[in-house]
Phi, psi and omega in degrees: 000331176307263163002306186267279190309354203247342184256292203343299211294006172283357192283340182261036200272160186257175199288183143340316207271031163238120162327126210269132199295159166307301147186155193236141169241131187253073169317099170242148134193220203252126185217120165214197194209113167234153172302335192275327172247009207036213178331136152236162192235124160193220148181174216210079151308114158223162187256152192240117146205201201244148157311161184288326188292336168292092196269316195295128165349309203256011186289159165252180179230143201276133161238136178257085186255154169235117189244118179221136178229177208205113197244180179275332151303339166095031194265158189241085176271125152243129192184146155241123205263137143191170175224123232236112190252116177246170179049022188088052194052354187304340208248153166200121176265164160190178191123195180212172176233096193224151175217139181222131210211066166319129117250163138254159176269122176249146156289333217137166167250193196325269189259335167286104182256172177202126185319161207293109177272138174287136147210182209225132196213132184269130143198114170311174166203153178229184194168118190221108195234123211224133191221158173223154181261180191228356170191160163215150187312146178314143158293349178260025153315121195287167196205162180291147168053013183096009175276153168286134182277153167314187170305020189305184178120187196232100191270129172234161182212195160230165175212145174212131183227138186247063212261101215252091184264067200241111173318151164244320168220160161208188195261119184320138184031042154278169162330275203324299175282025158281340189085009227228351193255104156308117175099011190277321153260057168099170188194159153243108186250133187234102189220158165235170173171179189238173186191168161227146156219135187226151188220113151231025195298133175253020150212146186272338177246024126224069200296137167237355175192161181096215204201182175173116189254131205220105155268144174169149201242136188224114149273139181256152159167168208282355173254014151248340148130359186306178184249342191225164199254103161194190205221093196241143157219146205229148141213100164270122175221129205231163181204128166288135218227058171345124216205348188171182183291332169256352195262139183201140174266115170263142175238162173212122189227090161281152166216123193222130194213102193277106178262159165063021164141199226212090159325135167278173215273312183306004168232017159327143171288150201198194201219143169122160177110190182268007198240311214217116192053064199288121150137340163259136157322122189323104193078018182284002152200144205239110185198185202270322179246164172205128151213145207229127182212139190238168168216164185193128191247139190251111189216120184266096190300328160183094179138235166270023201249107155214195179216164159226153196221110195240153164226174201194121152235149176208185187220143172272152145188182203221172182316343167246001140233104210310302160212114206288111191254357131323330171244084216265179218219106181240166168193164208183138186175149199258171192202142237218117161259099171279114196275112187274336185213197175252025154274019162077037157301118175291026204339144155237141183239113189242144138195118208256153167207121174320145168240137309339129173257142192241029196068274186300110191070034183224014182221146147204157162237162185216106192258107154235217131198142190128192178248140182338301189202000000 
């Protein structure tokens, strides 16, 4: 949902032969579709602009939305997302500012599932990732259609995330309401941390060739305000694969590995959603490590038209069995692409489905807009 407020405002870009405003503000708005929240409605003025100082050609321009949605589910998000190119792209902020009035379906933890208990959870956020870059790619790097490339290059930061976590309900005599689930009654996350990012994707919302790597390191602990002690580490990386003039293979390859003390379930590394394992439900498994590697061909049948046909396996585990790869957790599903402007923005119409499938939380469709990875 970040990500589609954050694309949405490409729907309005104007054409090429007009020079791009200084800033602009857009009242747009938002209609998308998930298993988790089903339909949501709302809409998210946001403003695009550039610093005075940012002259150069190859800059991007910084966006700020404020988002308030309303799902069918009865869930309420208010957040604001955004992201910030300073200096000719040297300096790059991103993240959100959020209060959210939530439910979800919990499954379970690592190998115990229990049928889907419904609870109800309030919480804010905060995400904040502040990067300078430290190299960049030749300026003469071919970009889709003749575009200027983006912020790339090899980005190091800091990152800090804030998480207020407070049950409101749970499903009588569930898991969740045994007390028996860390973090099953509210949790407080505090965390600091460091990170890498390197970007060489030569169009940034539909990529055909390069790459993008995402590193990071987060500690939670009480001298930062967390309530619990532990240690996440992550590297998501995905890389574009040219297979022909219309063909393009995309890979993802996550590692997500918790060290040093024992996460509440809500900050597990997990499987599901509109990113990471398409066809499970968001968290329908849950565990202290994760890995994942998903893939997807991507074939543009004629215009603005295209489709994809995608998969995902990934594997779990927890501190004492690093990762269980006997079991492993797949999921497949094809996908329907509408090209909306000419920075190549997708609509996407997805639908996935877990293998073993067991109905609930093993399906899904995802009416959004950008791409998986």
């Amino acid at each position: 949902m970040l990500n589609a407020l954050l694309l949405i405002t490409c729907l309005l870009t104007p054409p090429d032969s007009v020079p791009p405003k200084r800033f602009s503000l857009l009242p747009l708005p938002v209609v998308y579709y998930t298993p988790e929240t089903r339909f949501g409605y709302g809409f998210a003025p946001t403003a695009t602009f550039r610093f005075r100082g940012d002259t150069g050609q190859n800059v991007r321009p910084s966006q700020v939305t404020l988002g308030a949605v309303y799902t069918q589910n009865k869930q309420l998000l208010l957040y604001l997302p955004f992201q910030i190119f300073y200096k000719n792209n040297r300096y790059f902020a991103n993240g959100e500012l959020g209060y959210y009035k939530y439910n979800y379906f919990f499954f379970g933890l690592g190998q115990r599932e229990v049928p889907n208990e419904l609870y109800g959870v309030d919480f804010p956020r905060i995400r904040v990732n502040v990067f300078r870059r430290v190299s960049q790619p030749a300026a003469n790097q071919r970009t889709v259609a003749g575009q200027p490339p983006s912020a790339r290059g090899l980005y190091v930061g800091l990152r800090y995330q804030y998480e207020h976590y407070v049950i409101t309900s749970t499903t009588p005599d569930g898991l969740l309401a045994s007390g028996a689930v860390p973090g099953g009654a509210g949790s407080i996350l505090s965390g600091v941390g460091t990170g890498l990012f390197y970007d060489s994707r030569n169009n940034v919302f539909y990529p055909s060739q390069g790459m993008v790597a995402d590193f990071s390191f987060l500690s939670q602990g009480s001298a930062v305000g967390s309530q619990v002690r532990y240690d996440r580490w992550v590297g998501d990386v995905s890389t574009y694969h040219p297979l022909n003039r219309r063909l393009t293979l995309a890979l993802n390859y996550v590692l997500s590995v918790t060290t040093g003390g024992q996460a509440p379930f809500n900050a597990l590394s997990l499987l599901g959603g509109t990113k990471r394992g398409r066809g499970f439900y968001e968290g329908r498994y849950r565990d202290d490590n994760l890995a994942l590697l998903q893939a997807e061909l991507r074939l543009n049948v004629w215009n603005r038209l295209g489709v994809v046909g995608f998969g995902s396996v990934g594997a779990l585990g927890n501190q004492h069995d690093f990762l269980r790869l006997n079991q492993p957790k797949a999921a497949y599903g094809a996908g329907l692409r509408i090209r909306v402007n000419r920075d190549l923005v997708n609509l996407r119409l997805d639908y996935g489905r877990g293998l073993p499938y067991t109905g609930v939380g093993s399906s899904g469709v995802y009416l959004t807009i950008g791409e998986a990875f």
